[in-house]
C-alpha positions as CSV (number, residue, x, y, z in Angstrom):
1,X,0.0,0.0,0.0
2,X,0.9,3.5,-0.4
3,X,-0.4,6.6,1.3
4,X,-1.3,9.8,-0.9
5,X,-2.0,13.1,0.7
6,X,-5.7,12.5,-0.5
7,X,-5.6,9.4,1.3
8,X,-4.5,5.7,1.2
9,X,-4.4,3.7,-2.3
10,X,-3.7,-0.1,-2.6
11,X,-0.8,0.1,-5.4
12,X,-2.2,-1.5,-8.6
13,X,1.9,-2.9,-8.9
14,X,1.3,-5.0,-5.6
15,X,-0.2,-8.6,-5.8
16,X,-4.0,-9.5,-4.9
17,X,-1.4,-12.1,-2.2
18,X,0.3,-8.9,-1.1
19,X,-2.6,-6.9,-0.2
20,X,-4.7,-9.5,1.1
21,X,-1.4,-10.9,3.8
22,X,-1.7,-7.0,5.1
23,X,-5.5,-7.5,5.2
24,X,-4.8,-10.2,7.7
25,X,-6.3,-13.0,5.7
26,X,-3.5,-14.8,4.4
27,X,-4.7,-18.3,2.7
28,X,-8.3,-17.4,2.9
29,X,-8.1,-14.3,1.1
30,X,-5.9,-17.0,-1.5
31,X,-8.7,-19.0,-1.9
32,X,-11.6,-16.9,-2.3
33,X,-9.4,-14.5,-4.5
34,X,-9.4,-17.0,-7.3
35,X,-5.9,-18.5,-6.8
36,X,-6.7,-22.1,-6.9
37,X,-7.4,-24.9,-9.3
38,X,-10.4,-26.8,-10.6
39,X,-12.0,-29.2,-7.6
40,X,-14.2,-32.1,-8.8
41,X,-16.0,-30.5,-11.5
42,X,-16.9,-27.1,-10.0
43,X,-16.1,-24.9,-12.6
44,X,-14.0,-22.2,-10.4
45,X,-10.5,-21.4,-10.0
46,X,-10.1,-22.0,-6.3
47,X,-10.4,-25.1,-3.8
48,X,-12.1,-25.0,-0.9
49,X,-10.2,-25.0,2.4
50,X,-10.2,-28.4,3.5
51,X,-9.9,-26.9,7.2
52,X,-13.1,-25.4,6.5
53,X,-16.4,-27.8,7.4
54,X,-19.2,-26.3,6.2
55,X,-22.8,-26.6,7.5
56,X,-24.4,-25.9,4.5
57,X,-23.1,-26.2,1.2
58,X,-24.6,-24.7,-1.5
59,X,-24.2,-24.3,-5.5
60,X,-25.3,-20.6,-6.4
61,X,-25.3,-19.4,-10.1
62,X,-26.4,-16.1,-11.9
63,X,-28.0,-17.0,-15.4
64,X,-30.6,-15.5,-18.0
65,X,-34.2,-16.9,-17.8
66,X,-37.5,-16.1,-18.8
67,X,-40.7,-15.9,-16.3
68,X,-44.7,-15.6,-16.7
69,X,-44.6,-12.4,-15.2
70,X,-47.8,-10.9,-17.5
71,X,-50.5,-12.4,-19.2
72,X,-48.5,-13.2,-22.6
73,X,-45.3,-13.3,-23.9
74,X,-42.3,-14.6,-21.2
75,X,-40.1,-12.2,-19.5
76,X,-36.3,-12.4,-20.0
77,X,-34.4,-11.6,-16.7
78,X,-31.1,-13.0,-14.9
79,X,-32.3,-14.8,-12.1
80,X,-30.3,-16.8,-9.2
81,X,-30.7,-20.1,-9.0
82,X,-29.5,-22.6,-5.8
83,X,-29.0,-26.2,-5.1
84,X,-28.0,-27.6,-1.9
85,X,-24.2,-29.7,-2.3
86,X,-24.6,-30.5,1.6
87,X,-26.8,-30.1,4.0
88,X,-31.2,-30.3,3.9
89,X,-33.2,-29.5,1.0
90,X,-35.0,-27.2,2.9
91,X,-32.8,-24.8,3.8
92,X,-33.5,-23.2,-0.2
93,X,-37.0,-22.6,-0.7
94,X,-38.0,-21.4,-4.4
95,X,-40.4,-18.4,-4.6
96,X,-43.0,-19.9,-7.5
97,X,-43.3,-18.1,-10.7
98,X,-40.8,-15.4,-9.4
99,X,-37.8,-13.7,-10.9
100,X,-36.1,-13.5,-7.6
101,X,-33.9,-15.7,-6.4
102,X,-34.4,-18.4,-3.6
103,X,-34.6,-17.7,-0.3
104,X,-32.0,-19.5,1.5
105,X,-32.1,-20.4,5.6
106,X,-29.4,-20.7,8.0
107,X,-29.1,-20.6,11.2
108,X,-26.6,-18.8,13.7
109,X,-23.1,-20.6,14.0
110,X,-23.5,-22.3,11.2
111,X,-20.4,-22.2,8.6
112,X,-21.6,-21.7,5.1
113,X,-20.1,-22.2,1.8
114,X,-21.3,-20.9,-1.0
115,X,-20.3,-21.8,-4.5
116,X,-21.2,-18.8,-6.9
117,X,-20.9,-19.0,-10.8
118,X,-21.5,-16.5,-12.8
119,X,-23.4,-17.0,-16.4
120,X,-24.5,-13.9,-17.1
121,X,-23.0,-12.3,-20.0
122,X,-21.3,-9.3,-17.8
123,X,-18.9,-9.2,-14.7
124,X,-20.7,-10.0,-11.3
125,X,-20.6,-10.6,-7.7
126,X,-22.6,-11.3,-5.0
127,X,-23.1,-9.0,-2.1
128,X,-24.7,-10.1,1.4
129,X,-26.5,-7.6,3.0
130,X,-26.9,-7.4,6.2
131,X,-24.7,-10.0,7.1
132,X,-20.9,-9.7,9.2
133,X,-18.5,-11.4,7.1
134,X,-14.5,-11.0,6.2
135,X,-14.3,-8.1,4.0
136,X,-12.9,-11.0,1.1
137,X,-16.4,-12.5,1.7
138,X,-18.5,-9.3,1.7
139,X,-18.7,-9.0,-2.6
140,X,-16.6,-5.7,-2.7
141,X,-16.8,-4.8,-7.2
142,X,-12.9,-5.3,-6.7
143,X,-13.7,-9.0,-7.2
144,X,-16.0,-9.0,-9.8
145,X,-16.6,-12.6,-11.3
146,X,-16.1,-12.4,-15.5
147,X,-19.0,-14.5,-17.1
148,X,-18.2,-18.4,-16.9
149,X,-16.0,-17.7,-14.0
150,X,-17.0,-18.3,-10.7
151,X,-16.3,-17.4,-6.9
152,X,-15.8,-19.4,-3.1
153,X,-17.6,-17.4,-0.1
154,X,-17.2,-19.3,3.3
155,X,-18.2,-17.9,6.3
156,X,-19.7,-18.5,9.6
157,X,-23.3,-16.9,10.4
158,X,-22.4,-14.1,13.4
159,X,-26.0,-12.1,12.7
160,X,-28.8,-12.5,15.2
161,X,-32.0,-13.9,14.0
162,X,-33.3,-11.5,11.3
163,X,-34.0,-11.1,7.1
164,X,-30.7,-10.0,5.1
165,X,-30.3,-10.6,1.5
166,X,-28.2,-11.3,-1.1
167,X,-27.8,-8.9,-4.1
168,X,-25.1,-8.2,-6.7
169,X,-22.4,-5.4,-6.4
170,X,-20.4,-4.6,-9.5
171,X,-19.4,-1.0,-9.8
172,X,-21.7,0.8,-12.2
173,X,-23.7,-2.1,-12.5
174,X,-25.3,-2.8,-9.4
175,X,-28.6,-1.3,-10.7
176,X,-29.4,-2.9,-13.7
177,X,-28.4,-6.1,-12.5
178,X,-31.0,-5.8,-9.5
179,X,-33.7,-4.5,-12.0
180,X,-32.7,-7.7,-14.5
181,X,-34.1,-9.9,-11.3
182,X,-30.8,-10.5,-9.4
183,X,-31.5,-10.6,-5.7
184,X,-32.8,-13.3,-2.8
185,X,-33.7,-13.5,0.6
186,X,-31.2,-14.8,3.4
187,X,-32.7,-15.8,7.0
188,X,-30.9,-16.3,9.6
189,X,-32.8,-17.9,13.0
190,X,-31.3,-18.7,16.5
191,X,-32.8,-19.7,20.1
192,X,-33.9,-16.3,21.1
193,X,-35.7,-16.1,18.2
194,X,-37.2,-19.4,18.5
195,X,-37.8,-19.3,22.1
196,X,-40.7,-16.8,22.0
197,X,-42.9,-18.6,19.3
198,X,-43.5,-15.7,16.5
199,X,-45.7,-17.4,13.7
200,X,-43.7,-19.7,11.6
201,X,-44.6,-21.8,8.5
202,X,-47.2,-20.5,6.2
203,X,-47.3,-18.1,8.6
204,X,-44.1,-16.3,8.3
205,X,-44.4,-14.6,4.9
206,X,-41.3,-13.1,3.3
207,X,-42.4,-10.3,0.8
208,X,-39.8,-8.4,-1.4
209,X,-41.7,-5.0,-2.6
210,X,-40.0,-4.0,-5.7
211,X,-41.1,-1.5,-8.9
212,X,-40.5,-2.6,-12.5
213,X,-41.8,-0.9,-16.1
214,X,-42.5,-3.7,-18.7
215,X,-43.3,-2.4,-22.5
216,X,-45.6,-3.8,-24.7
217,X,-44.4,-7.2,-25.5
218,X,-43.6,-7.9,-21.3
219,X,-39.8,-7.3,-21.2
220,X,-38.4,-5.1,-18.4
221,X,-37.2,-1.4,-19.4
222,X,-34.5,0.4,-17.4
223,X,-33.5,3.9,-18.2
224,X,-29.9,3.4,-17.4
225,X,-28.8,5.3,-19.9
226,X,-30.7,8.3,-19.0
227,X,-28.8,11.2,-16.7
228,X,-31.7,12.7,-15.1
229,X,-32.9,9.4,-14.2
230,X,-29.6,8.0,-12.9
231,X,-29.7,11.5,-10.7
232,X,-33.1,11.1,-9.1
233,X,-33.3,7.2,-9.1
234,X,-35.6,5.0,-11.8
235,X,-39.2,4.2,-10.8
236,X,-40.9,1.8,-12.6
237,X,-44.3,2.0,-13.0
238,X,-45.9,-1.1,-11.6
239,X,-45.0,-2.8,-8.1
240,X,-43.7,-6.2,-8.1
241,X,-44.2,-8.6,-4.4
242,X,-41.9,-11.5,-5.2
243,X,-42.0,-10.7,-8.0
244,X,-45.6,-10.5,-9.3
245,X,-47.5,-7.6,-9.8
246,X,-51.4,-7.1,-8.5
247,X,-50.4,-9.3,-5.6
248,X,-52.7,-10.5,-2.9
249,X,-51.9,-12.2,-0.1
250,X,-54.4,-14.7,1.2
251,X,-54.5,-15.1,5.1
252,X,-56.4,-17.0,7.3
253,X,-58.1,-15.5,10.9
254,X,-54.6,-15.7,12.5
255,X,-51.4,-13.6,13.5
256,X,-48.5,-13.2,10.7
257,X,-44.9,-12.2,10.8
258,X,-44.8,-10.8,7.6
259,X,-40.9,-9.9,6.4
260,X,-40.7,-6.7,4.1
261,X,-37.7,-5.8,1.9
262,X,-37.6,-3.1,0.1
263,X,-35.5,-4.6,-2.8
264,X,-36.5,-1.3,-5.3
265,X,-33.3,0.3,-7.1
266,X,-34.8,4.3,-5.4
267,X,-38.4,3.9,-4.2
268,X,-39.3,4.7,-0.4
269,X,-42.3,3.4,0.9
270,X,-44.2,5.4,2.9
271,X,-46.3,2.5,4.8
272,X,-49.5,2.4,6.5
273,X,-52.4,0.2,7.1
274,X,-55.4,1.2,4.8
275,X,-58.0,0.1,7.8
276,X,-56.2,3.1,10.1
277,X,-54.7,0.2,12.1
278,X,-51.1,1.3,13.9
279,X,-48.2,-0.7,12.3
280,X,-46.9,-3.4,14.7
281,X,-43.4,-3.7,14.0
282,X,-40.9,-6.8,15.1
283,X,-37.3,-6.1,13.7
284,X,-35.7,-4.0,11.8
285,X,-32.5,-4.5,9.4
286,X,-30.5,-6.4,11.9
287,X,-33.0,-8.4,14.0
288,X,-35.8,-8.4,16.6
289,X,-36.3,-4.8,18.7
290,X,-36.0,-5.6,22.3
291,X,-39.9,-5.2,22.5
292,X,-42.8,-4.6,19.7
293,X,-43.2,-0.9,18.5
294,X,-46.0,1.1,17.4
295,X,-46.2,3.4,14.0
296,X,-49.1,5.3,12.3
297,X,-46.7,4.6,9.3
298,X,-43.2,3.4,8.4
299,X,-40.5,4.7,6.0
300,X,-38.7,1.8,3.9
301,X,-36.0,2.9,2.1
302,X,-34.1,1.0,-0.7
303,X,-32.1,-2.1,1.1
304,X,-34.1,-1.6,4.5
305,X,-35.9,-4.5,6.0
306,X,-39.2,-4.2,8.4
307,X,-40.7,-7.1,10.2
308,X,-44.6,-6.6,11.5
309,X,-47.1,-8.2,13.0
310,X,-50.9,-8.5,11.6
311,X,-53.3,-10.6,13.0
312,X,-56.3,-11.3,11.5
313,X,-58.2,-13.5,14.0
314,X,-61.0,-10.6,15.1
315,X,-61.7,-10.3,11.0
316,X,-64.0,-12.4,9.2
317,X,-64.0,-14.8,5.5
318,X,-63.9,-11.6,2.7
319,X,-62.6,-9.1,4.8
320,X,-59.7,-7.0,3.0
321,X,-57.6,-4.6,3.2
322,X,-54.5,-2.9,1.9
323,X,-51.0,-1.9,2.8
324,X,-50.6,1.8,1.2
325,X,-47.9,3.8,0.3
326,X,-48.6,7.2,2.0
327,X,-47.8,10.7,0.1
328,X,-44.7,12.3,1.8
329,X,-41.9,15.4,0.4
330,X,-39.0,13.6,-0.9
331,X,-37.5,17.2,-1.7
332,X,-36.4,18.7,-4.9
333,X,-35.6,16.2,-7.5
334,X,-37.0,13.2,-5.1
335,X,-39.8,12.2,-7.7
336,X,-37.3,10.7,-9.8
337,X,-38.0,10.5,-13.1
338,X,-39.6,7.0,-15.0
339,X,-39.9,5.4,-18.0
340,X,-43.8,4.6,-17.5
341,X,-45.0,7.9,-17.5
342,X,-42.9,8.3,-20.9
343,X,-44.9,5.6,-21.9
344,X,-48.4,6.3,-20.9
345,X,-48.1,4.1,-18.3
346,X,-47.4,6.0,-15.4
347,X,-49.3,4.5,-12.5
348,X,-47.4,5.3,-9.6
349,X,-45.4,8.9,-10.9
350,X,-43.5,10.0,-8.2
351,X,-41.5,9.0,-5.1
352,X,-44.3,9.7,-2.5
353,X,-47.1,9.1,-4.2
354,X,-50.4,7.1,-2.8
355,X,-50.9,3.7,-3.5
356,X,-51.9,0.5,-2.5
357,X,-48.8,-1.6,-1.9
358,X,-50.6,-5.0,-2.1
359,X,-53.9,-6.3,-0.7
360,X,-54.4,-9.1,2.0
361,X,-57.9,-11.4,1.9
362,X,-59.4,-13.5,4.9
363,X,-60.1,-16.6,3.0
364,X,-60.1,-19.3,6.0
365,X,-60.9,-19.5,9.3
366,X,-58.4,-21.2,11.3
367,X,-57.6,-21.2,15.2
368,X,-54.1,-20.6,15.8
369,X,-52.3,-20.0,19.0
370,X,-49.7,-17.5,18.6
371,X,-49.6,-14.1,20.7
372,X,-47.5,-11.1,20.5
373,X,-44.5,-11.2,23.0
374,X,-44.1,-8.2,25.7
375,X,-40.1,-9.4,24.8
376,X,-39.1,-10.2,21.9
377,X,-35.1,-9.9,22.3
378,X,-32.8,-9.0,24.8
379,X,-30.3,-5.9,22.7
380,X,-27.7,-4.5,25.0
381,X,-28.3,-0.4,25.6
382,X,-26.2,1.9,23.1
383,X,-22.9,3.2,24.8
384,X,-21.9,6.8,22.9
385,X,-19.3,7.1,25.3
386,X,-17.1,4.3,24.2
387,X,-17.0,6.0,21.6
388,X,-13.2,7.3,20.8
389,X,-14.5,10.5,18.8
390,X,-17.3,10.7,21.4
391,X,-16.7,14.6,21.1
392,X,-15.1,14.9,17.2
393,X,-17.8,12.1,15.4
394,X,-16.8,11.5,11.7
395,X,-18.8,13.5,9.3
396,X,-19.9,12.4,6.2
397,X,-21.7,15.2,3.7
398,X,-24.2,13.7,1.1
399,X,-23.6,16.9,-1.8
400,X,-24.2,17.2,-5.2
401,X,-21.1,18.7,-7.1
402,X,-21.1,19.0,-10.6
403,X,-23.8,17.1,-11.3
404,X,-22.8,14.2,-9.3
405,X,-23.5,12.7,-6.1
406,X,-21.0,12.7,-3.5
407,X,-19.5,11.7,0.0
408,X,-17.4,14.6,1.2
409,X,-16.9,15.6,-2.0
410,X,-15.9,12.3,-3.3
411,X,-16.7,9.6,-5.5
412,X,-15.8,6.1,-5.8
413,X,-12.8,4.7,-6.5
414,X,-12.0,1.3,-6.5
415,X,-8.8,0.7,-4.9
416,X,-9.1,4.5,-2.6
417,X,-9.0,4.8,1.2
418,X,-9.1,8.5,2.3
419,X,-7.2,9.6,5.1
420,X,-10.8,9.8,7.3
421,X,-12.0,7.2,6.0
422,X,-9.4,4.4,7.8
423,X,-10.2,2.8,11.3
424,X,-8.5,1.0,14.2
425,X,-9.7,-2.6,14.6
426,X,-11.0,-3.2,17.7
427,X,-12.3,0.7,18.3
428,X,-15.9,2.0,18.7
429,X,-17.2,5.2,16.9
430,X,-19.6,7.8,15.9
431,X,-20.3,8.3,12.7
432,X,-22.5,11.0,11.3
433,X,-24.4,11.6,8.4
434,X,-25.0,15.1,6.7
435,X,-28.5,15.3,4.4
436,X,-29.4,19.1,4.6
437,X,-27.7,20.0,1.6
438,X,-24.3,21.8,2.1
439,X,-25.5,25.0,0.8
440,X,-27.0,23.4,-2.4
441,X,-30.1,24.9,-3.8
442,X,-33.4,22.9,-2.2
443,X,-33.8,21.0,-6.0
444,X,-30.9,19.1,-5.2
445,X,-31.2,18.1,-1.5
446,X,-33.4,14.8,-1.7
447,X,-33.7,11.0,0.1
448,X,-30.2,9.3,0.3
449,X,-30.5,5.8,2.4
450,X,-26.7,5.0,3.1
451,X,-25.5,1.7,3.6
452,X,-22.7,0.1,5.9
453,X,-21.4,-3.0,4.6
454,X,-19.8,-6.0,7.1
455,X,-21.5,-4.1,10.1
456,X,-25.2,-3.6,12.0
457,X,-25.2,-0.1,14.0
458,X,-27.0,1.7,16.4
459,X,-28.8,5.0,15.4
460,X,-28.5,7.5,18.0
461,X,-29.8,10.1,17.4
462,X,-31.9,11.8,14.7
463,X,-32.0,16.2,13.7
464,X,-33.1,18.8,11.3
465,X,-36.9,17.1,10.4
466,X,-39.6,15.8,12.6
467,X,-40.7,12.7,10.7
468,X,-42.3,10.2,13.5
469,X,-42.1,7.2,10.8
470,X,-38.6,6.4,11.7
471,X,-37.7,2.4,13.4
472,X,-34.4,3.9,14.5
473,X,-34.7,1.4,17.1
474,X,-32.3,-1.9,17.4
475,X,-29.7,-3.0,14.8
476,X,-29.8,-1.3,11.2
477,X,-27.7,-1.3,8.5
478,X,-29.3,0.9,6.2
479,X,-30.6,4.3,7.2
480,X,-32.7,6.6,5.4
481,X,-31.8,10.2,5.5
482,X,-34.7,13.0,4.2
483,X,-33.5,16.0,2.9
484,X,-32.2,18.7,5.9
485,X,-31.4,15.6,8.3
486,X,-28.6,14.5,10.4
487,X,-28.0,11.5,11.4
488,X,-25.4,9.6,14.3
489,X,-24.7,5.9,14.1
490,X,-22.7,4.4,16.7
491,X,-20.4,1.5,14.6
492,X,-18.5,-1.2,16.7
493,X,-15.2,-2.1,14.4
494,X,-14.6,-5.8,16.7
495,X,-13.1,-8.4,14.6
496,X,-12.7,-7.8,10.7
497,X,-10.0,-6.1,9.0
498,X,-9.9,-4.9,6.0
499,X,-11.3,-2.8,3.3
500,X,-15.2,-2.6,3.1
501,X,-17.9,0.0,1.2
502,X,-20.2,2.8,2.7
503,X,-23.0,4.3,0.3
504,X,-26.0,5.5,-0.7
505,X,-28.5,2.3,-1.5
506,X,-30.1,4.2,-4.1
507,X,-28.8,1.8,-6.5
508,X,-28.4,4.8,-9.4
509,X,-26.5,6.9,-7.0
510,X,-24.3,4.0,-6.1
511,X,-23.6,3.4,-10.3
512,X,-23.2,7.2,-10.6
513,X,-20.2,6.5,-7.9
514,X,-22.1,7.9,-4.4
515,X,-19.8,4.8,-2.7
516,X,-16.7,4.7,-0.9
517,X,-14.4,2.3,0.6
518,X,-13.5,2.3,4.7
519,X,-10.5,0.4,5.5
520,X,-10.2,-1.3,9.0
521,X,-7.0,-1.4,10.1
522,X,-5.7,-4.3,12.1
């Protein structure tokens, strides 16, 4: 490595081995870095580490397809696609007639190994969010997989009990590749989780709210070519849940732990319960709260997860009802800018907007026995002052500068570690989050989630807009900052070293390079 007055840059002249022995992961970082040769047929350039064991052992690849999405012609997408090499069956579970990947289930503890290949006719990795992992293992765009080539993750499930997903992650295609179809749901369970009996089975629904534009002969339309759009964030004009549109969920007269991603590429969800009903929320991005929490309404921004609780058993057969997307100000240019109402097809035209999210039908009665815990999880209190810039946090501005979206002033580069932007292993600190613009005009403040990767944090404390429909509560790793807010995130650096990525999950400001590294230094 060499340092720079602008900051620290990994020397394209050193090795991948080089850098990765002063990452501290010596033959790991080997492996997964592509080093290797052919093992019995898997069609990768690395061995697996015979002193690894892994629980679960599964075959991931990234390949076009074509779904039913709409009535007609079949819609060509890339789509992941899993089978298990050891462990159950069950621990992949296939969403039918969906674009989306499986969801796959784990369990804390467990070591994982993950064999990705990549068939689709671009460079790809896989990214899992949420989830604490060695920075080799995280999916940084520095180790992109060519088409045909393919990629070793093994790691060992630290995350409490929660929803994560897996996504890809190559620079300046991160979008497109999401829109295409590439994305999944991870769950991870454990004994505090299972302890306090939250519906399970049928009744522990994932649902993945996504938008998507489709033309006339069904095939998916992306304006990534298209600045204004890249600058606001694409909206697509009908929304997807798992992948099909016009969804309804049928229930029974019971309770539900229904799992919400908001896998969109720039939409925010502004959610409510059409019957006036107070949201009952579970969990947030990185697990159970410590006890349920009460909303009129909820934001869910771009790569943010919500858990909630409905229970239907006071509701009779026919009774339905609606989660809606409320109106809300997402500032300036927030509205983004969308291919469907180029088209004539603009149902939902703006970020904030009203709508109906999808509709839920009573179609069976059935006893069931579950209540909602006082308790759900026991989270240890926040500590600021273990912080060591508990009086100087590190400031990050979200500006626009010449038409582009940056942090401090920067964008991304791939091999770049700025001076303030490298940590001490082992340290806690504060990190905070500037949203109110820098002095820009008002047109180009608007919504910027930002996204740790490798780590879960605690939000402290909120300023600059009173917006009640906030979880700030429990473990996150994506925030959502309005225009005019601040935000401060308490980050505990325990055990990884290495270099990781901080950015907006807008996925067009990502592309347009609103992303930079942090380097953990052991």
């Amino acid at each position: 490595m060499k340092y720079k007055k602008t900051g620290m840059l990994i020397d394209s002249g050193h090795s991948r081995r080089q850098f990765l022995k002063l990452a501290g992961y010596g033959t790991l970082g080997l492996i997964s870095g592509g080093l290797w040769p052919k093992l019995d047929g898997f069609a990768a350039e690395q061995t697996p580490d015979t002193e690894f064991v892994p629980d679960l052992d599964i075959f991931l690849s990234a390949r076009p397809d074509e779904v039913s999405v709409l009535p007609g012609d079949p819609t060509r997408v890339w789509r992941y696609h899993a089978t298990v090499h050891k462990g159950s069956r069950a621990r992949i579970v296939e969403m039918s007639r969906s674009y989306l990947g499986p969801v796959i289930k784990v369990h804390r503890g467990e070591k994982i190994r993950i064999r990705f290949k990549n068939t689709v006719p671009e460079e790809s990795i896989v990214h899992w969010h949420g989830l604490h992992v060695p920075a080799i293992m995280d999916g940084h765009p520095r180790d992109v997989v060519p088409q045909g080539q393919s990629h070793l993750y093994e790691f060992e499930v630290k995350n409490r009990a929660g929803t994560y997903w897996y996504h890809p992650h190559p620079h300046g295609r991160t979008g497109p590749q999401v829109y295409d179809g590439l994305a999944g749901l991870f769950l991870v369970s454990d004994q505090e989780e299972q302890y306090i009996g939250l519906p399970d089975g049928e009744y522990d629904v994932p649902l993945v709210i996504q938008d998507r534009t489709f033309d006339s002969g069904n095939q998916l339309v992306y304006m990534s070519g298209h600045r204004m759009a890249r600058m606001a964030g694409f909206l697509g004009s009908t929304i997807m849940i798992n992948g099909l549109p016009d969804f309804t969920l049928p229930v029974s007269t019971g309770a539900y732990r229904l799992r919400l991603l908001n896998g969109s590429n720039s939409r925010i969800y502004k959610l409510a319960w059409e019957d006036g009903r107070p949201l009952t929320i579970l969990a947030t991005d990185g697990g159970l709260l410590e006890r349920p929490v009460f909303r009129r309404y909820a934001f869910l921004s771009p790569g943010e997860r919500l858990e909630i609780w409905a229970d239907f058993s006071d509701h009779p057969v026919g009774y339905e009802t609606s989660l809606l997307s409320l109106p809300f100000d997402a500032g300036g240019m927030g509205g983004g800018m969308m291919m469907g109402g180029m088209m004539g097809q603009n149902q939902y035209p703006t970020n904030g907007a009203i709508f109906s999210v999808f509709k839920m039908k009573v179609t069976q009665t059935v006893k069931t026995n579950y209540r909602l815990p006082e308790m759900l999880s026991d989270i240890e209190s926040a500590r600021p002052e273990d912080a060591v810039n508990y009086f100087r946090p590190r400031q990050f501005h979200l500006t626009m500068q010449h038409m582009q979206w940056t942090i401090n002033g920067r964008t991304f580069q791939m091999e770049e570690v700025a001076d303030d932007e490298i940590v001490q292993l082992g340290s806690t600190e504060i990190w905070e989050f500037d949203n109110s613009g820098g002095g820009m005009m008002n047109m180009m403040n608007i919504p910027h989630p930002i996204h740790l990767h490798g780590k879960q944090f605690r939000v402290l404390e909120r300023s600059g807009v009173a917006h009640e429909g906030y979880v700030d509560e429990g473990w996150k790793d994506t925030v959502l900052l309005m225009p005019g807010e601040r935000i401060k995130i308490l980050v505990d650096f325990d055990d990884y070293p290495g270099m990781f990525l901080y950015h907006c999950h807008n996925l067009e400001h990502e592309d347009m390079g609103m992303m930079r590294n942090y380097y953990v230094k052991g």
